[in-house]
N, CA and C of each residue as an Amber inpcrd file, in Angstrom:
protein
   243
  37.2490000  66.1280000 160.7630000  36.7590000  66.4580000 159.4280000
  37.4880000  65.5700000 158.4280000  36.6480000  64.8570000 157.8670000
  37.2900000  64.1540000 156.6590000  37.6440000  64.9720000 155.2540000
  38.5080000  64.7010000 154.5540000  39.1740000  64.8630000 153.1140000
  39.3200000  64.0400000 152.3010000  38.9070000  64.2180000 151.1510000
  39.6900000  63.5970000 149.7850000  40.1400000  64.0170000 148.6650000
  41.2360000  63.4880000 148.8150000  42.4890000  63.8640000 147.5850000
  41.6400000  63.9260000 146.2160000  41.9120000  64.7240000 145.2480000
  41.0190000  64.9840000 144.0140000  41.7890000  64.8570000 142.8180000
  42.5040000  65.9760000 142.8190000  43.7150000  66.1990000 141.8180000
  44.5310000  67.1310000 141.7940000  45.9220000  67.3780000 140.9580000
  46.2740000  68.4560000 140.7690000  46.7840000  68.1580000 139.2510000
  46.6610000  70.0130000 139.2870000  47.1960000  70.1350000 138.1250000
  48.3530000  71.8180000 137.7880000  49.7260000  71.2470000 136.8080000
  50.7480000  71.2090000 136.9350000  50.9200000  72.6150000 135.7490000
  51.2630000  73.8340000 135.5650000  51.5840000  74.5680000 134.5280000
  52.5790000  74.8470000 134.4250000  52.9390000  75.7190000 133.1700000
  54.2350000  75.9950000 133.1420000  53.8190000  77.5670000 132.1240000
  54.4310000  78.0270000 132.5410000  54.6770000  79.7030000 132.0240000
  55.8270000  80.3480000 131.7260000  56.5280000  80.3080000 130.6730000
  57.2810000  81.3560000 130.4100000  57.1370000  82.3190000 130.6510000
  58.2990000  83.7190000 130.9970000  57.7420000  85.2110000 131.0940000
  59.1930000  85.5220000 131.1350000  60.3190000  84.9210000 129.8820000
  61.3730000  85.3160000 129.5450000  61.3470000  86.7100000 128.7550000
  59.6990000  87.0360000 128.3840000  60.2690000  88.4670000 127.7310000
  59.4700000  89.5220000 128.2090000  58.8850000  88.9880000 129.2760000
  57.6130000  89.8650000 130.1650000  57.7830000  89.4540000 131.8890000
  58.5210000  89.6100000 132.1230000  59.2900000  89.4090000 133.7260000
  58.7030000  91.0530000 134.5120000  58.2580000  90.2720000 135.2070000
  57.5480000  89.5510000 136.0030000  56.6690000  88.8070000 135.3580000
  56.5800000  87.4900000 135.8740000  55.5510000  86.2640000 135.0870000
  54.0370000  87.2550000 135.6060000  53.3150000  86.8750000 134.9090000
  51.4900000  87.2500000 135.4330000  51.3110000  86.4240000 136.7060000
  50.2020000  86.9900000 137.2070000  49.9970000  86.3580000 138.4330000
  49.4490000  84.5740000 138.2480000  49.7130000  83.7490000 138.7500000
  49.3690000  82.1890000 138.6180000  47.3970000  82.2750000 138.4660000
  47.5220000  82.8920000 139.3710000  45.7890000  83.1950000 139.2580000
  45.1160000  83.6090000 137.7550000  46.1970000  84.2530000 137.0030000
  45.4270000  84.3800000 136.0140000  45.3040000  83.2100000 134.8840000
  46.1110000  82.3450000 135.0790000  45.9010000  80.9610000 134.0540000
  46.7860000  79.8950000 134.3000000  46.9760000  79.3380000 134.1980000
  47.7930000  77.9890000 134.3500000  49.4020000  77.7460000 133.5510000
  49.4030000  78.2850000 132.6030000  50.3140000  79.0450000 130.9710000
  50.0070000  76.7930000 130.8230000  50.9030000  76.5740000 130.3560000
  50.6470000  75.3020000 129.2840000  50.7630000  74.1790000 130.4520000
  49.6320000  73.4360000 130.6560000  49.7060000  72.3380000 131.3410000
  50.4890000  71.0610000 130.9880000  51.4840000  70.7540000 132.5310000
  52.2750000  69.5290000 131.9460000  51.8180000  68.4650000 132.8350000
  51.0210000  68.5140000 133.5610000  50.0680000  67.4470000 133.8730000
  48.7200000  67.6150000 134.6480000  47.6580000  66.5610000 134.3220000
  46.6340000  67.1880000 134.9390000  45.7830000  65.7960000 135.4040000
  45.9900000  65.5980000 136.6060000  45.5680000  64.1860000 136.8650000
  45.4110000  63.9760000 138.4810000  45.0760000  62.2100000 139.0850000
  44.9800000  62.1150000 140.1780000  46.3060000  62.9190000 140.9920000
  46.0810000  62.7450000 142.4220000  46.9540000  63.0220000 143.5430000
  46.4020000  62.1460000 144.5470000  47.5830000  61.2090000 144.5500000
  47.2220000  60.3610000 146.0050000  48.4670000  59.9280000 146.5370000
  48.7690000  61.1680000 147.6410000  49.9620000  61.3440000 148.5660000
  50.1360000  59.9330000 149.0720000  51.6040000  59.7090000 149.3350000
  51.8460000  58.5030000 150.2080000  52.5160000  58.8360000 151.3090000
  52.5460000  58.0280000 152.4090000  53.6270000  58.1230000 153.5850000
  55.0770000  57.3410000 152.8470000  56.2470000  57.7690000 152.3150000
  57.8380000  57.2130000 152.2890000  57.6620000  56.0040000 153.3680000
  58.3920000  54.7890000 152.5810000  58.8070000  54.0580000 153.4140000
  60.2240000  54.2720000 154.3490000  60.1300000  54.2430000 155.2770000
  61.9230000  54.6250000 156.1700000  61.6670000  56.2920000 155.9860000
  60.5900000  57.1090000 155.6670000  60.8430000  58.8280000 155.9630000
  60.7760000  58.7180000 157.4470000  61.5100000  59.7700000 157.5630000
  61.4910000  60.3420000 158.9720000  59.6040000  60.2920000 159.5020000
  59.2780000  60.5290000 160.8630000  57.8640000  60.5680000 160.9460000
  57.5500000  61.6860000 160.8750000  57.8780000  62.7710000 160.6170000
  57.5500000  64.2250000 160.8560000  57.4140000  64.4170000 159.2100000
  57.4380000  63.6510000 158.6660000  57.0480000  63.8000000 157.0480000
  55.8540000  63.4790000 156.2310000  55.5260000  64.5720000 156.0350000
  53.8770000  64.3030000 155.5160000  53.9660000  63.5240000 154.5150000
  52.3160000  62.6330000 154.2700000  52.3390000  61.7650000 152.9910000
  52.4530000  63.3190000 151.8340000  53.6550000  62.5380000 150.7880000
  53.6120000  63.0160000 149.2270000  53.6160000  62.2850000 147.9050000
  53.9320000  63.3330000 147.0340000  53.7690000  62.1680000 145.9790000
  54.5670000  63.0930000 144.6700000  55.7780000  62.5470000 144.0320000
  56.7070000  63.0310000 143.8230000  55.8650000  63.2590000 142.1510000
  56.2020000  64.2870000 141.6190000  56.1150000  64.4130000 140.2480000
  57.6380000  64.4100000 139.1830000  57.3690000  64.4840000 137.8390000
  58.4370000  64.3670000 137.0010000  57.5650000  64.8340000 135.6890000
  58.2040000  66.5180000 135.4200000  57.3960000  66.7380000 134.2560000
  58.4610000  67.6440000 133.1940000  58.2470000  67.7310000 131.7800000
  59.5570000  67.8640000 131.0450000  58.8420000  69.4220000 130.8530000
  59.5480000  70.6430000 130.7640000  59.4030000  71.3720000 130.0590000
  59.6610000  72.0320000 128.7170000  58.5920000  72.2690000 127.8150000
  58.6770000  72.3180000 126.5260000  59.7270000  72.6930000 125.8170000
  60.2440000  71.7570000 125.0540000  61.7010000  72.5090000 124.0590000
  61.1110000  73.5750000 123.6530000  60.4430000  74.1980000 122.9920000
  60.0180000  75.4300000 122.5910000  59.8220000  77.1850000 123.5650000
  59.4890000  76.3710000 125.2660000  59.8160000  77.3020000 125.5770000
  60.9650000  78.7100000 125.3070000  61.0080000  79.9670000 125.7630000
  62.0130000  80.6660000 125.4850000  63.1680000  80.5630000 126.7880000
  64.0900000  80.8260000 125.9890000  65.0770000  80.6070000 127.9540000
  65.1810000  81.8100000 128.3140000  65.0150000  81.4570000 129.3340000
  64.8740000  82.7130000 130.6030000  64.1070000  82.2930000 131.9070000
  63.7050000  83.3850000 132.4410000  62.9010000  83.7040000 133.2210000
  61.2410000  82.8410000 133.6940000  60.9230000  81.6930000 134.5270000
  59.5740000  81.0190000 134.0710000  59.0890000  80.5620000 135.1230000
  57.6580000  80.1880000 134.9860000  57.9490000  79.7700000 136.7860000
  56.8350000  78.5770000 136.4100000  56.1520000  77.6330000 137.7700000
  55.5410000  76.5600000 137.3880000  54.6840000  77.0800000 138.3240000
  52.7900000  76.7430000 137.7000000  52.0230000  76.8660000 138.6450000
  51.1120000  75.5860000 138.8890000  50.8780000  75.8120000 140.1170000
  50.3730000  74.6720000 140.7460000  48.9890000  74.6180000 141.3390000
  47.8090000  73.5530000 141.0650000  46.3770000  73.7240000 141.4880000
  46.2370000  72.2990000 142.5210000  45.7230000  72.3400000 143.1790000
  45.5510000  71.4870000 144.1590000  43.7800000  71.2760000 144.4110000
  43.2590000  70.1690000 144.2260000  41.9790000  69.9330000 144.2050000
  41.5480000  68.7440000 145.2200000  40.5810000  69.6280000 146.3920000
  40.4330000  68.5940000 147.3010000  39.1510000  68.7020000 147.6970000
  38.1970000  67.4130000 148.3290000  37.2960000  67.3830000 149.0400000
  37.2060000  67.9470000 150.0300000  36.4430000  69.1910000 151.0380000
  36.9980000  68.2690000 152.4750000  35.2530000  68.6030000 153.2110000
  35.3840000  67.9580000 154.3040000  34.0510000  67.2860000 154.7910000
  33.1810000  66.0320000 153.8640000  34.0800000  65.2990000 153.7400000
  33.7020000  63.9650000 152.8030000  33.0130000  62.9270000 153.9700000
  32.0400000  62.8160000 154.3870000  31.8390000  61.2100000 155.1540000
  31.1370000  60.2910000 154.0090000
């Protein structure tokens, strides 16, 4: 069965004053990225290491401190010929 990589996309949720955060399912809270995904194989990784693909995303000075979590969407083809 073939696949193709689509996108993901990256949230961020505070729930410093409502802990337990809501469930991820219910929204994304403020997206810090929302774009391609196209995993790589590491050059020199071990072989037992799946292709990835590293992110780097800032979370908002405005957030509150505490308690927060990051949610994550993953968007893929699969049965692509």
């Amino acid at each position: 069965m073939n696949s193709a990589e689509v996108a993901i996309v990256i949230g961020f949720e505070s729930c410093a004053s409502s802990y337990p955060c809501r469930p991820a399912a219910d929204g994304m809270g403020t997206v810090l990225y929302n774009g391609p995904y196209k995993p790589q194989y590491q050059n020199g990784a071990p072989t037992y290491k799946p292709p990835h693909q590293n992110f780097t995303v800032v979370i908002p000075s405005t957030a509150a401190k505490g308690k927060a979590q990051l949610n994550f969407a993953h968007f893929v083809l699969i049965g692509v010929s």
